[in-house]
N, C-alpha and C positions, 0 to 999 in steps of 0.2 A: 449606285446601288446602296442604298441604304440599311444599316446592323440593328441588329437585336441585341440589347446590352442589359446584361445583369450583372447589378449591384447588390452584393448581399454583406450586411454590416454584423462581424461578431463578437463573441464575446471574450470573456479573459482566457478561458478555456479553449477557442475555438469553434462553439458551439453557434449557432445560425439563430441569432435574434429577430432581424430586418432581411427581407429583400425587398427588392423593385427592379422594374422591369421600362427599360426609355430605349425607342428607335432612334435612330440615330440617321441621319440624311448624310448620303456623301459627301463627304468634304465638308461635312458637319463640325460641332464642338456640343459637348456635356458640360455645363457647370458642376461644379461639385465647392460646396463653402458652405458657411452657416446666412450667409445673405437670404432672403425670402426670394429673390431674382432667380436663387439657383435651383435646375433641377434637382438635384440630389441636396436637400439640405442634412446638413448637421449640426446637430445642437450642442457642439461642445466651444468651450470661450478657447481651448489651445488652436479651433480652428480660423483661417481669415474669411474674410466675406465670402471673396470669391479667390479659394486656394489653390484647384485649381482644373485641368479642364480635359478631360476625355474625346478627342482628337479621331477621325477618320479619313485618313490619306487616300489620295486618288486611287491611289493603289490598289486598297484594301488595309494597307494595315492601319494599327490599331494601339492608339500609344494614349498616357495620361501625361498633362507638361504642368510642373512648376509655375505658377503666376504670382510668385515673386512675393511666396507667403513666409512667415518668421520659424516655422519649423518647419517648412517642406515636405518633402515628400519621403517614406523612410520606406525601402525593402525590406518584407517581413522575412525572407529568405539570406540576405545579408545582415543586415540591419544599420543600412548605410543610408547614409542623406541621399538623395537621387533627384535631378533635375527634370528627368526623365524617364517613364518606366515603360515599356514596349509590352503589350499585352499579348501575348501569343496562347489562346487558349482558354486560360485563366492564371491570375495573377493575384497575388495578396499583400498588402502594403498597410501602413500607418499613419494617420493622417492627423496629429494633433494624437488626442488620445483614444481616435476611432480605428479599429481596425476593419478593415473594407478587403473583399474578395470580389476584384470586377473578373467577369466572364463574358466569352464572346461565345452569345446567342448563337451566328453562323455553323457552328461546329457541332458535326455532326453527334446526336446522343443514341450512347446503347441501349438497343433494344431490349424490350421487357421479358425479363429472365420468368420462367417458369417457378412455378411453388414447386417443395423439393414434397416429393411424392409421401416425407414420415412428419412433416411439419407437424409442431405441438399448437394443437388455437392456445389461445390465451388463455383461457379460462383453466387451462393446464397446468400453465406457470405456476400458479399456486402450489398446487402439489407437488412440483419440480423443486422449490425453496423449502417447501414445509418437509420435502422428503430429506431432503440434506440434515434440516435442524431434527426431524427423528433419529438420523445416522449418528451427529454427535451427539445427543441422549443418551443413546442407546450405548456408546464409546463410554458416555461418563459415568452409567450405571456397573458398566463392566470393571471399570476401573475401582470403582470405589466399592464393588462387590470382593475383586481383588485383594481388595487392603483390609479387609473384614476378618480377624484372628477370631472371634466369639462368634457367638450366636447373633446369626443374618439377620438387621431389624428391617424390615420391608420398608418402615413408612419414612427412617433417617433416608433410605437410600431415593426414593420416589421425592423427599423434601429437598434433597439435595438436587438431582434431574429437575425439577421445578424450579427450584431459586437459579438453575443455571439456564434452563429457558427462557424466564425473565431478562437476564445479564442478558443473553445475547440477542431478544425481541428489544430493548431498550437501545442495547449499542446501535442495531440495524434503525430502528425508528431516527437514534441524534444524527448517525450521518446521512439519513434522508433529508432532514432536517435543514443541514449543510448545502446537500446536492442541490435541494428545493432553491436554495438562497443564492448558488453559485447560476448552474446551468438550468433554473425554471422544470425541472422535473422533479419529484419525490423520489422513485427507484429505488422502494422500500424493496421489492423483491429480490434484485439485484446484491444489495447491499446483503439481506438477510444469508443471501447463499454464499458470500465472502464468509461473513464471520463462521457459519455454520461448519465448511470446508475449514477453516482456519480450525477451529473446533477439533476436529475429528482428525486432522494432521497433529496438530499438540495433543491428542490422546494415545496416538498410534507412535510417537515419539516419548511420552512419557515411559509406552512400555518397553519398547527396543531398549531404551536406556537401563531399565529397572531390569529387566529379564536379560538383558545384553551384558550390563557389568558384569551379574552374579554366573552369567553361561561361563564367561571365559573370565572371571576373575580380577577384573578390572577397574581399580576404584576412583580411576581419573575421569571415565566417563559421565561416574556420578559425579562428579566433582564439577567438573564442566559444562552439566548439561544444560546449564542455564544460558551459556552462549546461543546454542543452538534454538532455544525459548525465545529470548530475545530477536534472535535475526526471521524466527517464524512471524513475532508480532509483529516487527515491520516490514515482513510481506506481505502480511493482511491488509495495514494499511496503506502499502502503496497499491493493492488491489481495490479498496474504496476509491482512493482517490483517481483509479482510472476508471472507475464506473461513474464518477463526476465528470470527468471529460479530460481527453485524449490528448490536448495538448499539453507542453514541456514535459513528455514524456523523462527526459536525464536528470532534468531539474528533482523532478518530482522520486526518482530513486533513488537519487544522493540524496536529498534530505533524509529518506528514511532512514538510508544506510549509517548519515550519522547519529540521528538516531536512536539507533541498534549502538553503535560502536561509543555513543555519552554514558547508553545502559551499562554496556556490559562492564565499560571501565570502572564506573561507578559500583558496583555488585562486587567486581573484584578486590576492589580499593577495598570494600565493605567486608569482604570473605579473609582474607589476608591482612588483613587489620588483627594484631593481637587483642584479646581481651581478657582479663584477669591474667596477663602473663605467658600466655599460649592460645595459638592460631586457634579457630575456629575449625571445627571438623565437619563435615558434610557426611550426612546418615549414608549407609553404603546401601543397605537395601529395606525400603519401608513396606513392603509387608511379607507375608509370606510363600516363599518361591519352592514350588517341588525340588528336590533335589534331581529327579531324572530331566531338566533344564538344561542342566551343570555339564557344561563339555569340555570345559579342560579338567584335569586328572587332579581327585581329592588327594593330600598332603596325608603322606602315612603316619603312625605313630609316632614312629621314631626321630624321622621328620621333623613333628610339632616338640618332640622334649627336646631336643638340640635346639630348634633357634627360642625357646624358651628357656634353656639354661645361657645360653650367649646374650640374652637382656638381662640376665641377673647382675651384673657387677653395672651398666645401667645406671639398675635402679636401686642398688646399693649406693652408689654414687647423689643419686637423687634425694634417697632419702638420708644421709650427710648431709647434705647441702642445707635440706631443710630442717634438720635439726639445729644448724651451725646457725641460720637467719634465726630459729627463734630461741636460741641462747641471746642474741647479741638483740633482740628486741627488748627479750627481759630486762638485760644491762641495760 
């Protein structure tokens, strides 16, 4: 009985470059090398002529054997040298520096699933992407309408929504750019709905923080918030980089994660670094917030003139100090 053997060769990602399609005779053999003799050729110099051969037992089964080539045959599942690889099904291995998914034809395939009854046509997607990058506009106008203490100028605010339309059609355009180069598709829309979503997440975060410190009184979260900015940017782009494609998924979140964690140390180093002699202070709340916000309980009078007279000797102190430096500058 003779198989139906699919060989399909991919990319760095995973992604399906190459197939082909060779029967295979009982108790047959498949070449597979960079030789011209072989059916399956490959054009790479890490492979041998003839590397090696895809194998059909009386049995039925279905194995690939080592022909005694200088890199062998490597399991892309362990990723061990392997003399021999048993195909049951499908199998994915490394062959020099081709990665190959053999699959046996025989086995049965699932029947064709129905369209889901709300499916979007294509021609939709557009306005599924372009609706997102409206959301975050629309977030950024708020925001910066927000921060507006004078009189509301319409065309700073619509200048500013614009130049941030641009930023995020440019970002979606370079890592199409990328995707184009890695895995042979553009995936501009894809991409444009990441950034967008990311967008509208760091707006929706900007204000929890802004309205969140000043509700309950809290000036570390201003302080910090930049962590949480950070670990947002690099889950934006470990979502680009899984709309490029789906393999090394762990690889590809660690790196982010460091990242995020080179950022944040860096900022901190940067924040906590004196300058002119004392820390840097982080604005506690940039613009203007109703009071009826405010849910924990305003600070009575009496209150404020006690821990205001308890900094006084302070800054009786302080200002000694700085009298005592610039006597002894004058000397």
């Amino acid at each position: 009985m003779e198989a139906l053997i699919v060989v399909e060769r991919l990319g760095r990602h995973g992604e399906l470059l190459e197939r082909q399609r060779h029967r295979l005779p009982a108790e047959g053999s498949l070449r597979i090398g960079r030789g011209w003799e072989c059916e399956v050729h490959l054009d790479d110099p890490h492979v041998a002529l003839h590397h090696a051969s895809l194998r059909l037992g009386p049995d039925g089964s279905l194995a690939l054997v080592d022909e005694g080539s200088l890199n062998g045959l490597i399991d892309a599942g362990t990723g061990r040298r392997e003399a021999r690889l048993e195909v049951q099904g499908e199998r994915e291995l490394r062959l020099g520096a081709c990665r190959l998914r053999l699959i046996d034809g025989r086995l049965a395939q699932p029947a064709e699933r129905p369209l889901d009854a709300g499916a979007v046509p294509s021609r939709l997607r557009w306005s599924e992407a372009f609706g997102w990058l409206l959301a975050a506009l629309g977030s950024s106008l708020l925001i910066d309408w927000l921060g507006e203490v004078g009189e509301v100028r319409s065309s700073a605010l619509l200048t500013g929504a614009l130049v941030g339309g641009i930023i995020m059609l440019a970002w979606s355009f370079g890592w199409a750019l990328i995707t184009r180069l890695f895995a042979g598709e553009m995936r501009f829309l894809r991409h444009l709905r990441v950034v967008a979503i990311g967008s509208l997440l760091a707006t929706t975060l900007m204000l929890v923080v802004q309205y969140g410190s000043y509700a309950l009184a809290l000036e570390p979260v201003t302080r910090f918030a930049y962590v949480g900015y950070w670990l947002l940017f690099a889950a934006v782009c470990w979502r680009h980089l899984k709309v490029m494609g789906r393999g090394h998924p762990r690889s590809k979140a660690l790196a982010m994660l460091a990242l995020a964690a080179a950022a944040i140390g860096l900022q901190s180093l940067s924040l906590w670094q004196p300058r002119d002699g004392a820390p840097q202070q982080a604005r506690y709340v940039r613009s203007v917030v109703l009071p009826a916000v405010r849910l924990r309980p305003l600070q009575d009078v009496d209150g404020f003139l006690d821990r205001a007279a308890a900094l006084e000797p302070e800054l009786v102190d302080a200002r000694s100090e700085d009298e005592e430096s610039a006597e002894s500058a004058a000397d």
